[in-house]
N, C-alpha and C positions, 0 to 999 in steps of 0.2 A: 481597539475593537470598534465596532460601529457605534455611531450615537444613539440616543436616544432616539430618532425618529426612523431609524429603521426598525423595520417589520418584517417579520415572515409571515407569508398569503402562501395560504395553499386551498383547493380543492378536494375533501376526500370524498375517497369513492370505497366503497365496502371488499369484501370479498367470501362472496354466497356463491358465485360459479368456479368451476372447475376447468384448469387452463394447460395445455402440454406440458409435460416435464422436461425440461432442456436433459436430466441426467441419468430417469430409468423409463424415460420416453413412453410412459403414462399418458394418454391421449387428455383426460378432464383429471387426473391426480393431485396438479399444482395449486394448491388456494394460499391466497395472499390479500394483506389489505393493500390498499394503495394510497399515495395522495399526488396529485398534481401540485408541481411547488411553482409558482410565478415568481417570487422572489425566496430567498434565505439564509437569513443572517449562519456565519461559519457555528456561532455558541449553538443557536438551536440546533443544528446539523451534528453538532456533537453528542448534545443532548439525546435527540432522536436516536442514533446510531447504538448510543449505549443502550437502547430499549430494543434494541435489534431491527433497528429498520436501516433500509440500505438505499441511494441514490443511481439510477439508470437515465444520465440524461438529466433533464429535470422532473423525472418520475420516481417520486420516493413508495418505497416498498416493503412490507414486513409480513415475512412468512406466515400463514396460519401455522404454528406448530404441533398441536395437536392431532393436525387434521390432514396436512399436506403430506404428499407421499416420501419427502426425501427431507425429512425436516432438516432445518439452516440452521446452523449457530454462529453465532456472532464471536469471532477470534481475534484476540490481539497480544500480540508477543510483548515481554519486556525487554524492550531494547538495549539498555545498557548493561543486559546481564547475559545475555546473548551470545552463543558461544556457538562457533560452525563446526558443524559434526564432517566426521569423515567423507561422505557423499556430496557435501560442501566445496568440502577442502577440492574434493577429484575438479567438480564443476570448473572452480574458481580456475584450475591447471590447467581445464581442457582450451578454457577461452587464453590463456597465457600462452597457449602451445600456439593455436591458429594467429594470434596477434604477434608472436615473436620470429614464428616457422611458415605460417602460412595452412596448418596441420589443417582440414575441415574434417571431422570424423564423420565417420558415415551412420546411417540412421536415423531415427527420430533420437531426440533428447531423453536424458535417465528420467523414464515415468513421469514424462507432465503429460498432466490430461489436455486432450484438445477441443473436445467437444463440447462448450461455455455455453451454446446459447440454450435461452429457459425464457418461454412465454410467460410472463410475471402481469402482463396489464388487466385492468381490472376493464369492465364492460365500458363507461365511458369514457375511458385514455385514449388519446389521439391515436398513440403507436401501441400494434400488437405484440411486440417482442421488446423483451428485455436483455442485454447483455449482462448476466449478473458477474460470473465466474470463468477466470478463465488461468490457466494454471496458476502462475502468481508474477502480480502487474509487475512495475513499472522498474527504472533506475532512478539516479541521484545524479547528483552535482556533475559539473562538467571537471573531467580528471583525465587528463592525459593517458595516457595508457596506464590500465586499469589491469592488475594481473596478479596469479599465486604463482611462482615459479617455484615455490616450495613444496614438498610431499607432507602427505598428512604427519609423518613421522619424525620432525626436523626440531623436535626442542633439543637438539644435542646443539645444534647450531647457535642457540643461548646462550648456552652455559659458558664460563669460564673453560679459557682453553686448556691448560691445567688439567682440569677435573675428566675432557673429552678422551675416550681409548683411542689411536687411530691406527691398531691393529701390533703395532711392533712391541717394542719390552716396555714395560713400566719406565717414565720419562724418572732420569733422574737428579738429585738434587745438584741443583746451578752453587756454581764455586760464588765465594762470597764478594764481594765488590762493594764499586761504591755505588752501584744502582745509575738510575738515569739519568741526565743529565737535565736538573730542575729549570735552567734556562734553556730547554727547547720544548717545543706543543709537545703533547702527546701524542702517543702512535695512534692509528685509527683505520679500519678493518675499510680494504678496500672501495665494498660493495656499501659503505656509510658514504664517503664522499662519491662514488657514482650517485647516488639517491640525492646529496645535497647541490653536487650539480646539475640533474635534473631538475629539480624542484624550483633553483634558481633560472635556470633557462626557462622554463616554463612562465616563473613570474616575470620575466623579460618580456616573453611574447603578448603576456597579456596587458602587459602596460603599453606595448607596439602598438596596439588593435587588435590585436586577435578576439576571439571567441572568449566574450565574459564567464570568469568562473562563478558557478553560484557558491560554493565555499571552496576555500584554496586548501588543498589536502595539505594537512599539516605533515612533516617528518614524524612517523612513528619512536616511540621513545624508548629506549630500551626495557623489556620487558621483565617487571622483578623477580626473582628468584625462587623457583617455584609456581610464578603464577602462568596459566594458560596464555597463550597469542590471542590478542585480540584481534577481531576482526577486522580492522582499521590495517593490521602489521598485513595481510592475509592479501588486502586488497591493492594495497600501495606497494607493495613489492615490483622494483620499477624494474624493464626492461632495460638490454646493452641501448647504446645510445641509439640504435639502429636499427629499429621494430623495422619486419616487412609493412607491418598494418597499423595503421594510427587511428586510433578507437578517443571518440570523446562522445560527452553527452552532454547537450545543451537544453537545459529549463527555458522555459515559455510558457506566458501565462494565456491560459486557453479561453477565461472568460474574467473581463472581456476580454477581447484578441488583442495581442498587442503586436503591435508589428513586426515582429519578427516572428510571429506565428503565422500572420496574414502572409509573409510570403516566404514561408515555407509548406501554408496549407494542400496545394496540389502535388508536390513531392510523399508527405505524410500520407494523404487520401490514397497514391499509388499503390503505399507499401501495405496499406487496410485491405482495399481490393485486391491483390492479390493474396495476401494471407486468407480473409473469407473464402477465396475460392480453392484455395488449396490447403488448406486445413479445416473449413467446413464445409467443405463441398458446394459452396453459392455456384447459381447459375448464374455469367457474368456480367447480366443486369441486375441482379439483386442487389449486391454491394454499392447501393444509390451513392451519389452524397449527400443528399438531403438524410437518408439513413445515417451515414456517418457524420454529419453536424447533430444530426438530434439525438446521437448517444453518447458519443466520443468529444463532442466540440461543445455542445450548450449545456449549463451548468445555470442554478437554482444558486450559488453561494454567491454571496457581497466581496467584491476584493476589500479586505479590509487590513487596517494594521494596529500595532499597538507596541509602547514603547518598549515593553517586556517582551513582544514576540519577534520571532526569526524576519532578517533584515530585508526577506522578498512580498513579505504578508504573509495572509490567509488568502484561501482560496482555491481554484482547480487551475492547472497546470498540466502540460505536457513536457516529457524529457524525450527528448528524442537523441535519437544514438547517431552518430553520424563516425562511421568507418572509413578511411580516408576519403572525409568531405561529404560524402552519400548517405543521407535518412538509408538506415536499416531497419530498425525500430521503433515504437514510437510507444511509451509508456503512459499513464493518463493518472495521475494523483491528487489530492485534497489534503493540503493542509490544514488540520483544525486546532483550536487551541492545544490541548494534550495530545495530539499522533499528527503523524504521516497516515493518510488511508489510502490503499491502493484500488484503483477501480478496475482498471482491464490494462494489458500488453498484447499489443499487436508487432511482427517481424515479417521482416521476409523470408519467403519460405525457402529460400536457399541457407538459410540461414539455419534451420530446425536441427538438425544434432547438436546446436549448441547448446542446449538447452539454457534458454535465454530464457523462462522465467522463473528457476531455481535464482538465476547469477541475480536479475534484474530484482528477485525478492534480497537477496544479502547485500546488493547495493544501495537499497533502501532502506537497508536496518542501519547501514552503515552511515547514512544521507540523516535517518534521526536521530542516531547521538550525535550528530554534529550539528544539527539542528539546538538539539536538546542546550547546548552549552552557550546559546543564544538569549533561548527560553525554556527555564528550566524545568517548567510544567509540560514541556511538549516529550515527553519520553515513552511512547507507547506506537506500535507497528500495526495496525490493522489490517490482517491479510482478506479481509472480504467475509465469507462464510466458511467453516468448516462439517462438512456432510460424511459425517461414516460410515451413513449407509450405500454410499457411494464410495467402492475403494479406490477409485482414482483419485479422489479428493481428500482424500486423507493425509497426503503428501504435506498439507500445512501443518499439523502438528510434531511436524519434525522440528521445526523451531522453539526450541526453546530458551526459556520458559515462558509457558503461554496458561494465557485463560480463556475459557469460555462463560460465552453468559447466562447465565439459567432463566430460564424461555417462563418462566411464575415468579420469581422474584428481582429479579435485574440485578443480583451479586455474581460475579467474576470470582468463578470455580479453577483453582488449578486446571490444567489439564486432563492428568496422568488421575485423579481424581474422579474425573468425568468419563473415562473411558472404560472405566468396567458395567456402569449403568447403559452404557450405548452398546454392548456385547450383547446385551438381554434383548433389550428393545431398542426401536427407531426415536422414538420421543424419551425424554426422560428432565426430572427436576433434578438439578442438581443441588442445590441447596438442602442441605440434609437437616436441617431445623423444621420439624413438620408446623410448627408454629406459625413461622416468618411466610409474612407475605409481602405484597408491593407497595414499599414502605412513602411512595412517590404518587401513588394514587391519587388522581382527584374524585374526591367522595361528594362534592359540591359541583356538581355538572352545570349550575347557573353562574359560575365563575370563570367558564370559559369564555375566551374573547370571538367574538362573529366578528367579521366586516360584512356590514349590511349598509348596500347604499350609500357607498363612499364615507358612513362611520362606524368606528369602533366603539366596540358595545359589549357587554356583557352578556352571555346568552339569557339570563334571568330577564335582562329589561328586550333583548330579540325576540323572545317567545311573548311577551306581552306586546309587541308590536303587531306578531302574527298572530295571533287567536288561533286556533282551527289548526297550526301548524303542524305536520304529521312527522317532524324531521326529529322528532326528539332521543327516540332511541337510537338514531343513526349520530347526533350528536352523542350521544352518552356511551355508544363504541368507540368512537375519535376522541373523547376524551381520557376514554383508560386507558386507548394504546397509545398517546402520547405522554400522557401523567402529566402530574401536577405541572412543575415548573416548564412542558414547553405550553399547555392549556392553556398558561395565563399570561402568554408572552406570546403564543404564535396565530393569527389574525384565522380565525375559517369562513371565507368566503362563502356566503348565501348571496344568492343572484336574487 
């Protein structure tokens, strides 16, 4: 992790005005706090997140939720418990069909939302717009072709063959012998050595030069008896040797840029500006890049590492999809201690029936257990916000098992717990202890840390510097909504 001398700086800025609704297009509906982050460290960023604040850029952001018209919850899956539902499974086929057949179905993609953007900045934020939400970001590791050739219905395919009906009389019992011959291998199931031939061609390639993997997809293990497919079997399911389409996905670290981003960046920018214009309707200068470096490319987080965490660091990142050789895609994530967080996914839009960010969400559940077995604390999925009152955006809760955070006390609520209090109403506490409050609260507002004039300072001895100083209830809002432990760790800039 970082050392001791780094800091989080950040600027906040209140939220008392009323700003469009990126989702029921509310013209002043939207209120939010805000903070401008100059630097910050991945722990606080963690920290922050679980208080439900969220990163656009280096514009971090927390919903008023009381008061905004489409209140946000902050949602994160458990990922190694995670189990792909049928509409999954379909997904995972539809991209195995076009990468093996060439298949592009027609349409938009099964129910992802497309209309993401949501005015979040507060009055003095440089940028008026925030990218907050957009179906669900990013992928994972670079993996060869990536595919379910399987139907949702295939655990017979598990089982002992024995046990399977395959339509004729009952198999009957084998004359007695002397069995197999203990001086030769065992038999083994065609479609096992295609997969371990793959596996090994592939680590061939990339010991050649090819395209570094960020984890090398293990051979899935056979699955025991009774127990469900795991996701990993779901996504690895490898094609004949001889895909029309060759799908990979290469990680890039986006801040700082590392050179293999830096020249990949105007291929990436292509795939942004046309997605903007044909999924949000941009007029074909809007789609700047100075727009696209300040939300998709610049990032408030420290590259940082640590001997317990996954072997790339912490920090923001770009995966980008590359379809034989060609940026398709281009996903945008943050690593933090405990998750993967996903921030936005942009495609091209030839691409849209595939629905790429169902797939690119199970890629990344897939991306953090194998993270996870790195760093064992890292096992949690951040799909962004989950909004109910928005039915498009509901589509995150299909993952499960998930939590949300309750927006008065910062405990992680079941799901399926929380959704009969959001039937009633748009806001709601989940935490069913009328007692329990925000057990993180800083109740000592003179304990928070200022940077004033290149020192750090306690605000107790800041306001004795400033006499007359009229900032104090504006401190003593930025101190509840960040609480205790980031207060006294993260630097608030007074000019």
């Amino acid at each position: 992790m970082a050392g001791n001398n780094s800091y989080t700086i950040v600027e906040y800025f209140g939220g008392d005005d009323g700003y469009r609704c990126g989702y029921c297009k509310n013209e002043k509906g939207n209120f939010s706090h805000g903070m401008w982050s100059h630097t910050m460290t991945v722990q606080d960023y963690q920290d922050l997140i679980d208080r439900g604040w969220r990163r656009s850029g280096k514009y971090v952001y927390k919903p008023i939720m009381n008061k905004t018209c489409c209140p946000q919850y902050t949602i994160r899956c458990h990922a190694l418990n995670f189990q792909p539902s049928r509409s999954h499974k379909k997904i995972l086929k539809k991209i195995s069909k076009f990468l093996s057949k060439g298949e592009l179905p027609t349409g938009q993609g099964d129910g992802e939302p497309m209309d993401s953007m949501c005015e979040e900045a507060g009055p003095r934020e440089p940028t008026k717009v925030c990218l907050s939400e957009v179906e669900c970001p990013a992928i994972t590791e670079i993996q060869k072709e990536v595919v379910d050739s399987k139907p949702a219905d295939s655990e017979t395919s598990r089982k002992d063959p024995a046990s399977v009906s395959d339509g004729r009389s009952a198999a009957t019992t084998p004359k007695p012998g002397i069995g197999a011959d203990p001086n030769r291998p065992p038999c083994r199931k065609a479609k096992d050595l295609r997969k371990e031939r793959r596996l090994q061609k592939e680590q061939m390639r990339q010991q050649a030069g090819g395209v570094s993997s960020l984890v090398t997809p293990t051979p899935a293990t056979p699955a025991q008896t009774n127990q469900p497919k795991p996701l990993e079997d779901f996504i690895n399911e490898l094609f004949p040797d001889s895909p029309l389409h060759r799908l990979e996905v290469r990680l890039v670290r986006s801040s700082p840029p590392s050179p293999q981003f830096k020249a990949s960046f105007d291929a990436s920018y292509q795939v942004y500006k046309l997605y903007q214009m044909a999924i949000h309707k941009d007029p074909p200068d809007k789609p700047s890049e100075s727009q696209f470096r300040r939300f998709l490319c610049d990032s408030p987080l420290e590259a940082e590492s640590s001997p317990d965490g996954p072997e790339m660091g912490y920090g923001s990142f770009h995966q980008q999809y590359l379809l034989d050789g060609r940026i398709v895609a281009v996903g945008v994530i943050d690593i933090l201690p405990t998750c993967v967080s996903s921030v936005y996914l942009y495609y091209h839009p030839d691409f849209a029936s595939l629905s790429l960010g169902s797939y690119s969400a199970l890629r990344e559940l897939a991306f953090t257990r194998q993270l996870q077995k790195q760093s064992p604390k890292l096992s949690y999925y951040y799909l962004g916000f989950y909004i109910h009152s928005c039915p498009k955006m509901r589509y995150k809760g299909q993952y499960q098992p998930s939590d949300l955070l309750c927006p008065e006390t910062y405990v992680w609520v079941p799901i399926e717990r929380c959704i009969p209090d959001l039937e009633n109403a748009r806001y709601a506490r989940f935490n069913q202890d009328p007692d329990a409050g925000d057990t993180r609260v800083l109740k000592d507002v003179g304990r928070a840390l200022v940077l004033y004039r290149r020192t750090v300072m306690p605000y107790a001895a800041y306001s004795r510097k400033r006499k007359g100083s009229s900032d104090e209830t504006e401190v003593e809002q930025y101190a509840g909504l960040v609480g205790q432990v980031c207060a006294e760790r993260i630097l608030l800039y007074r000019a």
